[in-house]
N, C-alpha and C positions, 0 to 999 in steps of 0.2 A: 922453212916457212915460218916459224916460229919467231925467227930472228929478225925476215923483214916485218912481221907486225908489231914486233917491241919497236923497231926501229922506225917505223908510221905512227906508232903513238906516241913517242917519244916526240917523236917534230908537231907532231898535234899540239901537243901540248908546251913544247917551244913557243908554235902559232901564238899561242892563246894567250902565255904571258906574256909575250913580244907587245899584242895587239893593247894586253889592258895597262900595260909599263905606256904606251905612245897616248891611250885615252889619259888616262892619270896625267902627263904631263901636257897634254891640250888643255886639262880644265885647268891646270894649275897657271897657264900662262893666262889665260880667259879672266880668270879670277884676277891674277895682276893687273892684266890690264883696264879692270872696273876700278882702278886707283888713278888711272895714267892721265897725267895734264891733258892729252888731250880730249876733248871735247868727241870728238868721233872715234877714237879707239872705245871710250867707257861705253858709248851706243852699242859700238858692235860688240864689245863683252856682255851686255843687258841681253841682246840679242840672241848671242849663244846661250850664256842661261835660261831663256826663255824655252830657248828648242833641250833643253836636260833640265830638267826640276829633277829635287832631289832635297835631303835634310841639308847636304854641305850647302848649297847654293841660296838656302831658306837663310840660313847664316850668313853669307856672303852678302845677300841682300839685304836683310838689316843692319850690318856693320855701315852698307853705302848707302841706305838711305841717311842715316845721320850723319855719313862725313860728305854728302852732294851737296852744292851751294848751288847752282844753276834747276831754277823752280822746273822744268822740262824733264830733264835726266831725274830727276828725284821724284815728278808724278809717276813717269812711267817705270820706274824703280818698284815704285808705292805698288803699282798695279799689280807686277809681275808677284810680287810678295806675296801680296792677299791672293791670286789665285794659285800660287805653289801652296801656301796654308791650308788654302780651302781644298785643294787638290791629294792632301797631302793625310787630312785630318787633322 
């Protein structure tokens, strides 16, 4: 009995860095693609960050509000900033 419970916590805990290894690299692709030529990819990375604030993402968003040239992508850049700040303290 002993051994199937090492052996259920042991995969628990497989689960769990399986799941935070697969989040880790969604934000990291998120976060690329708030650089990518296109026009509608950087939305939808705006968009994911919006749904995770966070200190990375607090960062992420100030790097792209200074490198966005298209006034649209960069108010609403602007927006998400100041309420992750504010949200954030």
């Amino acid at each position: 009995m002993r051994r199937r419970s090492l052996f259920v916590a042991a995969g628990a805990l497989a689960g769990v860095a399986a799941g935070w290894l697969v989040a880790q690299q969604h934000l990291v692709r998120h976060r690329r693609d708030l650089f990518h030529p296109s026009p509608w990819r950087r939305l939808a990375a705006l968009g994911f960050l919006a749904g995770n604030p966070g200190l990375e993402a607090v960062g992420a968003l100030r790097d792209y509000v200074r490198w966005e040239s298209q006034p649209l992508l960069r108010r609403r850049a602007g927006f998400l900033l100041r309420r992750m700040e504010a949200r954030l303290g």
